[in-house]
N, CA, C and O atoms as CSV, one atom per row, in Angstrom:
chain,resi,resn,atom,element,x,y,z
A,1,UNK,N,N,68.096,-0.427,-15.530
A,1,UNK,CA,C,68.329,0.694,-14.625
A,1,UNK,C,C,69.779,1.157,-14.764
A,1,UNK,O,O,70.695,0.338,-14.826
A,2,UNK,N,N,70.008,2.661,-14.818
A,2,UNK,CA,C,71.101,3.335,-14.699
A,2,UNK,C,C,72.102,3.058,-13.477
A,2,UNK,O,O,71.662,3.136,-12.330
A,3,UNK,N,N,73.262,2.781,-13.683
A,3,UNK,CA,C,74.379,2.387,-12.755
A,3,UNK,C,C,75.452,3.266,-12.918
A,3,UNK,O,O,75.957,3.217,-14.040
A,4,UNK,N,N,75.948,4.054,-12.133
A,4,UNK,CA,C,75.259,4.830,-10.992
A,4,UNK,C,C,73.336,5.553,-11.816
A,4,UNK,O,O,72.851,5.684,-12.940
A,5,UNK,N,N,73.067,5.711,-10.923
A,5,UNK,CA,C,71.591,6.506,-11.008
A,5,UNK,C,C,71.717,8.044,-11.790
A,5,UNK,O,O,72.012,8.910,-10.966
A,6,UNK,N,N,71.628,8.349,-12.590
A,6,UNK,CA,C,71.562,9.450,-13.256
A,6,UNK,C,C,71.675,10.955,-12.230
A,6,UNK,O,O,72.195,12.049,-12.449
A,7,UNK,N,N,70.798,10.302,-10.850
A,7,UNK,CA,C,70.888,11.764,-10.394
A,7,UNK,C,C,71.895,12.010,-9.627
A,7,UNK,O,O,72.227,13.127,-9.231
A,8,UNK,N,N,72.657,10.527,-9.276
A,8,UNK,CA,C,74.000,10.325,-8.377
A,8,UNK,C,C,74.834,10.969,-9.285
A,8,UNK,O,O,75.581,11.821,-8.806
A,9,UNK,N,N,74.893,10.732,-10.679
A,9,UNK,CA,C,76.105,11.486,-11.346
A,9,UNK,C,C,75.874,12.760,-11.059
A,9,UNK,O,O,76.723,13.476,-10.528
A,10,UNK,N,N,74.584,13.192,-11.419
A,10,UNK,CA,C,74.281,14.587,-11.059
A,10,UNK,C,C,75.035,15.516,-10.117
A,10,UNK,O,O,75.620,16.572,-10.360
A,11,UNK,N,N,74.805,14.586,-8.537
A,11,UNK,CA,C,75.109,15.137,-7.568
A,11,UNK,C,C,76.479,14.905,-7.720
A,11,UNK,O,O,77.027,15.690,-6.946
A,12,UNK,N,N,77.154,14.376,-8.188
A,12,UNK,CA,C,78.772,14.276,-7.925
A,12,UNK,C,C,79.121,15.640,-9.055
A,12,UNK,O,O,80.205,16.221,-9.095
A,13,UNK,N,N,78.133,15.904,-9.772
A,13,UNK,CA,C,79.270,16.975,-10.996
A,13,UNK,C,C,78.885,18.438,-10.270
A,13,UNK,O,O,79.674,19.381,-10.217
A,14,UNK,N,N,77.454,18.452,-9.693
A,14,UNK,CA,C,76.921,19.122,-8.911
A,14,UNK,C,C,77.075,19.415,-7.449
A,14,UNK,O,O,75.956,19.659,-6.998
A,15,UNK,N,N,78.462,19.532,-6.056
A,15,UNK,CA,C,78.045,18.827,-5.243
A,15,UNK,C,C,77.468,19.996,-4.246
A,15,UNK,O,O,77.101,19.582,-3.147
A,16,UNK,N,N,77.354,21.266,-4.466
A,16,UNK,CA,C,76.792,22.231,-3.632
A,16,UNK,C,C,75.791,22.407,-3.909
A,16,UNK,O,O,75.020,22.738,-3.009
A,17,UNK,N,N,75.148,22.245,-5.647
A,17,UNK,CA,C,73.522,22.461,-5.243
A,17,UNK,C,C,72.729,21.468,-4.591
A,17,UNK,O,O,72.714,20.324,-4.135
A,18,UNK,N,N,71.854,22.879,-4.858
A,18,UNK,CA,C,70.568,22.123,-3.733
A,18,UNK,C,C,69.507,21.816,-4.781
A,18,UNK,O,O,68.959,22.772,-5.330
A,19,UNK,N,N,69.126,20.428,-5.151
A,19,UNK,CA,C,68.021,20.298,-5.503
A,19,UNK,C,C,67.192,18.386,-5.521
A,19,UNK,O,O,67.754,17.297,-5.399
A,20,UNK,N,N,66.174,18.622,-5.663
A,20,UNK,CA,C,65.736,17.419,-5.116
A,20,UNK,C,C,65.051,16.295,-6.139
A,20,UNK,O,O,64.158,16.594,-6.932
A,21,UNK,N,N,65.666,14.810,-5.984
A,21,UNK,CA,C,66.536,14.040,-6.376
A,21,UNK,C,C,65.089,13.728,-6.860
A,21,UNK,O,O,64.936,13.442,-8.047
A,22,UNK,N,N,64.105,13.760,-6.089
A,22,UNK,CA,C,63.162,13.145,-7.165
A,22,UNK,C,C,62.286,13.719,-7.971
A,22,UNK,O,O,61.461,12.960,-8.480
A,23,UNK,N,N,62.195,15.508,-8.388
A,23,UNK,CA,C,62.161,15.816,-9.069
A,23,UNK,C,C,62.278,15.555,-10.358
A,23,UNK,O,O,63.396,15.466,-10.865
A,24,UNK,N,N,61.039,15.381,-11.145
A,24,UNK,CA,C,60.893,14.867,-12.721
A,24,UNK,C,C,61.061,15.815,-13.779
A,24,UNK,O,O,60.915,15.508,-14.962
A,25,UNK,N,N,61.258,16.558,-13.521
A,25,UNK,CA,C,61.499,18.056,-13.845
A,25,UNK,C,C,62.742,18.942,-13.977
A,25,UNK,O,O,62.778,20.006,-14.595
A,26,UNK,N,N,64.019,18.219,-13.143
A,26,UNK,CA,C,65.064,18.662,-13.100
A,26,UNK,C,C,65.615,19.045,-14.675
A,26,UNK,O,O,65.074,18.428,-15.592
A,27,UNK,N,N,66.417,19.799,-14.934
A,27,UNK,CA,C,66.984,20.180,-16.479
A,27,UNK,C,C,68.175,21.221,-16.103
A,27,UNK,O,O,68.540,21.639,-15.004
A,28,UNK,N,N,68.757,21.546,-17.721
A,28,UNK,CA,C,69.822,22.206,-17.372
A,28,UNK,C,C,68.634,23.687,-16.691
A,28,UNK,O,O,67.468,23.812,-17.066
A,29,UNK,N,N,69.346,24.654,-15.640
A,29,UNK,CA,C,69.197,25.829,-15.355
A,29,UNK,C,C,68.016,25.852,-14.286
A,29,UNK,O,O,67.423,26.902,-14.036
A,30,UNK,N,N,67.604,24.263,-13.472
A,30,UNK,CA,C,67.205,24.153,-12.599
A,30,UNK,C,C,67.713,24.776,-10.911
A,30,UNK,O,O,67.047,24.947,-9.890
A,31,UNK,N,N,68.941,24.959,-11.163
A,31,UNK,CA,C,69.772,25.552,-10.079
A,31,UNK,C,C,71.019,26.515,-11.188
A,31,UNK,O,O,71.424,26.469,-12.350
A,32,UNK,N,N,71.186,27.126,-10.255
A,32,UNK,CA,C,72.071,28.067,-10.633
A,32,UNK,C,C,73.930,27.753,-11.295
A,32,UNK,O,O,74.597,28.271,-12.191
A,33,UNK,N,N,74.147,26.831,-10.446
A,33,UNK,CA,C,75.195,25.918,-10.475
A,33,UNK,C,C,75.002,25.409,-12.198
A,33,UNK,O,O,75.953,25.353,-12.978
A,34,UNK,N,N,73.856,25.136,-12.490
A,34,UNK,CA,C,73.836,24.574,-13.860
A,34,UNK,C,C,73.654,25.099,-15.118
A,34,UNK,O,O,72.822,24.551,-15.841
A,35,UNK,N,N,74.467,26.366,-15.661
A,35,UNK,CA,C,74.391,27.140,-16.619
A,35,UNK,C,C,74.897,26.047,-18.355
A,35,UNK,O,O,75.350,24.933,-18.619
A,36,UNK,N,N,74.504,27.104,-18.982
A,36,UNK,CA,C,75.132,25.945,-20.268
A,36,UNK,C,C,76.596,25.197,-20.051
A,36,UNK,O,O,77.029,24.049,-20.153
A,37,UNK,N,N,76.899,25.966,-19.841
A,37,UNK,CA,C,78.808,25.869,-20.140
A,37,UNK,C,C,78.915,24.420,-19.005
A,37,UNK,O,O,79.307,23.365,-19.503
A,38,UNK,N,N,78.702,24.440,-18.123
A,38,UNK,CA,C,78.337,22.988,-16.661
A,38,UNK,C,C,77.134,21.792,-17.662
A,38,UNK,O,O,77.232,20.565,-17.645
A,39,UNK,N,N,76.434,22.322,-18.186
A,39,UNK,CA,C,75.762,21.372,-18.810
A,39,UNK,C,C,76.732,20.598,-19.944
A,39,UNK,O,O,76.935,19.404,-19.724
A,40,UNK,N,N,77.187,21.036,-20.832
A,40,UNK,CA,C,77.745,20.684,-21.688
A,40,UNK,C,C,79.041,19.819,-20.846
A,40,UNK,O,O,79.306,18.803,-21.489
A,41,UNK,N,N,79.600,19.904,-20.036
A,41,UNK,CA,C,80.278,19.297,-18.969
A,41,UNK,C,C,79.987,18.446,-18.362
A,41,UNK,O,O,80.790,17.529,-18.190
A,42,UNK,N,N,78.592,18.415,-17.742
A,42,UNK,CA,C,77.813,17.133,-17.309
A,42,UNK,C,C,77.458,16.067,-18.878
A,42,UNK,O,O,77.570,14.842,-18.930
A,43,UNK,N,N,77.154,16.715,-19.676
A,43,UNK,CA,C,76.846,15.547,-21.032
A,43,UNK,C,C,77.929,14.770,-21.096
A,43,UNK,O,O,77.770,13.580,-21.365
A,44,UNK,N,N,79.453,15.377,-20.824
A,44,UNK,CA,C,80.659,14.567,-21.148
A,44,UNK,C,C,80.923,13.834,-20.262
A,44,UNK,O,O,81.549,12.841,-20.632
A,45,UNK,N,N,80.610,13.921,-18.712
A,45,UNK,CA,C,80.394,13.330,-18.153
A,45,UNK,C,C,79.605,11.605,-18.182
A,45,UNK,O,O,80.107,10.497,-17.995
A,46,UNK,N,N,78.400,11.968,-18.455
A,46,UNK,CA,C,77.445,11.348,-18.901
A,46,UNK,C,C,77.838,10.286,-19.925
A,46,UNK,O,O,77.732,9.087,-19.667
A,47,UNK,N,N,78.245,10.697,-20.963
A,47,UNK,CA,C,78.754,9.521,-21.955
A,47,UNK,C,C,80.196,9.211,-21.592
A,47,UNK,O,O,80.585,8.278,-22.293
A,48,UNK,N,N,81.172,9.662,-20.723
A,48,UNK,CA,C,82.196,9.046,-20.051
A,48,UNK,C,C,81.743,7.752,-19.293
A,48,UNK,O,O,82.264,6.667,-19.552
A,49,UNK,N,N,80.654,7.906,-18.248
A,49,UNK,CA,C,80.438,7.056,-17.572
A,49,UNK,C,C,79.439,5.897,-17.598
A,49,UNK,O,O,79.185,5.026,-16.766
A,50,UNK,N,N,78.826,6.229,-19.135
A,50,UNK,CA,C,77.991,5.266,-19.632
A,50,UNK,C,C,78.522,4.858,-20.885
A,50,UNK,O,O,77.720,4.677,-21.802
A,51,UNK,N,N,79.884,4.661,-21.106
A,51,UNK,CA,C,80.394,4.250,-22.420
A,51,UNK,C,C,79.437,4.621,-23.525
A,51,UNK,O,O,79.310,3.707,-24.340
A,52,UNK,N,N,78.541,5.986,-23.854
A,52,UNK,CA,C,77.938,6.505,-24.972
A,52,UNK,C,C,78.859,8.009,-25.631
A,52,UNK,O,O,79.706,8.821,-25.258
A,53,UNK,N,N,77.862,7.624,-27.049
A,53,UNK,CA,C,78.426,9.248,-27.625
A,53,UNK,C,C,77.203,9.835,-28.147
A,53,UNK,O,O,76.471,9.189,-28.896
A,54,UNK,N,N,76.929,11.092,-27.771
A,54,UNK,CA,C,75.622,11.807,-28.525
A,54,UNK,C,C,76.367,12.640,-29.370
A,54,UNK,O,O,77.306,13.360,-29.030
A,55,UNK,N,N,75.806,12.476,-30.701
A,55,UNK,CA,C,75.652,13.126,-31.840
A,55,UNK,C,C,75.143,14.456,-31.363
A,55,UNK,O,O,74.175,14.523,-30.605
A,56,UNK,N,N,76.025,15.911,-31.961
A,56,UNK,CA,C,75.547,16.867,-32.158
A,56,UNK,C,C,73.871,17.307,-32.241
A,56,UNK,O,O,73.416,18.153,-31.472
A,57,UNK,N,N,73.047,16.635,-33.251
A,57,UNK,CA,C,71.724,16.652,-32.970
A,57,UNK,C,C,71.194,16.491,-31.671
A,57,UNK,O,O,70.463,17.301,-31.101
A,58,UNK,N,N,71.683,15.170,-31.130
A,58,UNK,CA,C,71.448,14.887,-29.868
A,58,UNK,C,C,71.200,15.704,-28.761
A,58,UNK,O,O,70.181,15.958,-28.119
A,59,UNK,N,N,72.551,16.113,-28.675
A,59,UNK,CA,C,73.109,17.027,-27.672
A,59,UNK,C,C,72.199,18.316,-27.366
A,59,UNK,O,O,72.042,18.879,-26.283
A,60,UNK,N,N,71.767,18.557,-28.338
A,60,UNK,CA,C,70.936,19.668,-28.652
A,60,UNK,C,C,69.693,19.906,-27.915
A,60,UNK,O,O,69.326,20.970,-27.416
A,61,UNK,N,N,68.927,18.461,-27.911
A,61,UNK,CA,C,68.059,17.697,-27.571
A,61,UNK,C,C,68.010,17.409,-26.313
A,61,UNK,O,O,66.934,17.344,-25.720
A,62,UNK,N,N,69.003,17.226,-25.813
A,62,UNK,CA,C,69.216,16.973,-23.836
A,62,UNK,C,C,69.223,17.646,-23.221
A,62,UNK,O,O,70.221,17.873,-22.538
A,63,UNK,N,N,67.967,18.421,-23.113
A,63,UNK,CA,C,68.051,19.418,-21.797
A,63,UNK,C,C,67.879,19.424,-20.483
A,63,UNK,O,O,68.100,20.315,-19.662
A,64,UNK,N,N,67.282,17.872,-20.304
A,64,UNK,CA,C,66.497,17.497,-19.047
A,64,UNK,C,C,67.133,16.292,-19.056
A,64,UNK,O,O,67.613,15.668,-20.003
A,65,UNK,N,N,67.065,15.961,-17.556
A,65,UNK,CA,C,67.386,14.413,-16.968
A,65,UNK,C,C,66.357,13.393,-17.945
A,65,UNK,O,O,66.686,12.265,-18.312
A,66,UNK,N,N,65.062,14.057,-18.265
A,66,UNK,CA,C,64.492,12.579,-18.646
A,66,UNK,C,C,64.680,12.584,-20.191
A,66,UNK,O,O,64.202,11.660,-20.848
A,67,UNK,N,N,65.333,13.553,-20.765
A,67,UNK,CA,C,65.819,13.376,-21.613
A,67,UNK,C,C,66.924,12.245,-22.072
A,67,UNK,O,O,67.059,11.406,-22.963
A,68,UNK,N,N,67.599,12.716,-20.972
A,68,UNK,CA,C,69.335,12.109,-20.957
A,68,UNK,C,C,68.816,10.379,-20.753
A,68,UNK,O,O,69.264,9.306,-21.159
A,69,UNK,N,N,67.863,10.712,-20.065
A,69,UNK,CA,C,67.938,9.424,-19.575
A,69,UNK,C,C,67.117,8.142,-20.754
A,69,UNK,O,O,67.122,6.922,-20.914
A,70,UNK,N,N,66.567,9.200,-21.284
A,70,UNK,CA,C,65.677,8.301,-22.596
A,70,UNK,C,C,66.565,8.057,-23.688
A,70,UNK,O,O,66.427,7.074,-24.416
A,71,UNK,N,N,67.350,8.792,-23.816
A,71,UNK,CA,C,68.464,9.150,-24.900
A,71,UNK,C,C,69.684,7.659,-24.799
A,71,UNK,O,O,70.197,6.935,-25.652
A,72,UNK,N,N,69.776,7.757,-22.842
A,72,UNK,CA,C,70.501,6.536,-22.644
A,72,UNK,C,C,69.878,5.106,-23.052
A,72,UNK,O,O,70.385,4.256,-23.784
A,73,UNK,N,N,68.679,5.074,-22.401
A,73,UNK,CA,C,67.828,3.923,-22.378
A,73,UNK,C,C,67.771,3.771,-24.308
A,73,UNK,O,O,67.926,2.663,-24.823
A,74,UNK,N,N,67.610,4.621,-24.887
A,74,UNK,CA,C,67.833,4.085,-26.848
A,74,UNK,C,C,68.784,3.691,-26.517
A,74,UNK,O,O,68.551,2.707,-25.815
A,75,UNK,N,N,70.294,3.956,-26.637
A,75,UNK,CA,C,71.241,3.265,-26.646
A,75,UNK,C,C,71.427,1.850,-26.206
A,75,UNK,O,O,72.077,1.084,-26.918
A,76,UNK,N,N,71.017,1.539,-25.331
A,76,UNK,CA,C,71.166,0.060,-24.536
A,76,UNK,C,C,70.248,-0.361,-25.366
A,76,UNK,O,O,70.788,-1.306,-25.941
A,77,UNK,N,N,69.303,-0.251,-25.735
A,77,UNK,CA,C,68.546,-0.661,-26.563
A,77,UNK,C,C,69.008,-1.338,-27.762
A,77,UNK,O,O,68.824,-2.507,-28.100
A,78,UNK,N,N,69.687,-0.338,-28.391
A,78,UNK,CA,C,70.568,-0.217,-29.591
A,78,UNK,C,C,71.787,-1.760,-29.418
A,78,UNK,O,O,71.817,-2.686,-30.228
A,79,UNK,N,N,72.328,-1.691,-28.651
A,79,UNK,CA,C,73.020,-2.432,-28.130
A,79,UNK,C,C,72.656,-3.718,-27.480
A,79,UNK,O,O,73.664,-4.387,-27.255
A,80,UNK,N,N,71.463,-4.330,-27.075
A,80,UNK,CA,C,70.866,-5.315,-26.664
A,80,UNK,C,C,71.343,-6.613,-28.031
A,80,UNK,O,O,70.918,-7.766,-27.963
């Protein structure tokens, strides 16, 4: 399991939108707050706070939380 929770980072890079946490569905442009330019901001985020790096291909590839989050879960994997 993710430490912090993927959607806690969320809400900290995010802290005025409104959207709901258990939504499986969340992605970039789910709220307004989350245009590319904030996405690409949250990814750096993301591998700041999970000691990862996504490859350009990658990056490409992460449009959604369950993306990010599968993307993370390879890594630890990788790393086991």
């Amino acid at each position: 399991m993710l430490e912090p929770p993927l959607t806690s980072l969320l809400r900290r890079h995010f802290p005025t939108a409104k959207f709901d946490e258990n939504d499986s569905t969340l992605a970039a442009g789910s709220f307004p707050e989350w245009d590319s330019l904030s996405h690409f901001s949250f990814l750096l985020s993301v591998e700041e706070t999970y000691g990862v790096r996504f490859g350009l291909e990658e990056i490409s590839e992460l449009k959604s939380l369950a993306a990010i989050r599968q993307a993370l879960d390879g890594k630890a994997g990788r790393d086991a």
